[in-house]
C-alpha positions as CSV (number, residue, x, y, z in Angstrom):
1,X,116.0,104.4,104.2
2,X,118.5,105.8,101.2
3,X,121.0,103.5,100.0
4,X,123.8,105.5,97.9
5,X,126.0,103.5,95.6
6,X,129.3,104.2,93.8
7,X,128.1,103.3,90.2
8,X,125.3,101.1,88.5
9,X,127.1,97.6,88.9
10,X,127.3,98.2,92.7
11,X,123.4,99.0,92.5
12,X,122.5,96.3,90.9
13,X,124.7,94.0,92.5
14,X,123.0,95.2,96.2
15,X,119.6,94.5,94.4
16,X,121.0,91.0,93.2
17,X,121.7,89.8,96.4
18,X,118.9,91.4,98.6
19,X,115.2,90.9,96.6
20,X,112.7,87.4,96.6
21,X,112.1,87.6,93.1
22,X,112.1,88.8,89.5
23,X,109.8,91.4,90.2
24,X,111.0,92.8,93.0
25,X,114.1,93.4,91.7
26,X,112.9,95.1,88.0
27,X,111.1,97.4,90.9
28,X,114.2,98.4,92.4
29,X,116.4,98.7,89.0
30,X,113.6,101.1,87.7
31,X,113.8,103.4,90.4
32,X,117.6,103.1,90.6
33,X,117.3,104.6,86.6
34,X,114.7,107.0,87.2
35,X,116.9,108.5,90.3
36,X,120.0,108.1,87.6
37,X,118.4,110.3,85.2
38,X,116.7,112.8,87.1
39,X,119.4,113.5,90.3
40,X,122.7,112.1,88.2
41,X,123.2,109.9,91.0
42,X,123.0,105.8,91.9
43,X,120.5,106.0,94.9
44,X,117.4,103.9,96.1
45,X,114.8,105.2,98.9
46,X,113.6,102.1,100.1
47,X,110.5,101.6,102.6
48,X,110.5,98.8,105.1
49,X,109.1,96.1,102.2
50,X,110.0,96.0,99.1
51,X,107.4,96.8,96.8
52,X,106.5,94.2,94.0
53,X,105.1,94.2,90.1
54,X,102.4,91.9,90.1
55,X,100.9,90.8,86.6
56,X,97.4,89.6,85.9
57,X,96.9,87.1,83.3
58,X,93.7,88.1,81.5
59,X,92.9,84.9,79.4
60,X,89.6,84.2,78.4
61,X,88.3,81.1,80.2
């Protein structure tokens, strides 16, 4: 599904108000930037789930 928005304060308002969590939501602001820069337009192709950064601690134990 592609979801077009007016400017970037729309965007990231939508994003706001429809992720679970942090990283969810620097997923979708990344792709929002990278579709920015390279088509000059606010626009997010979104898959049923929204994909997720996960981070992995590596501390030594």
């Amino acid at each position: 599904m592609k979801i077009k928005f007016a400017s970037r304060l729309e965007a990231i308002e939508w994003i706001a108000n429809h992720v679970e969590d942090e990283g969810q939501f620097e997923v979708l602001r990344e792709q929002l930037n990278f579709n920015h820069i390279y088509h000059g337009r606010f626009f997010l192709n979104l898959e049923e789930q929204i994909a997720e950064v996960v981070m992995l601690d590596q501390k030594n134990k």
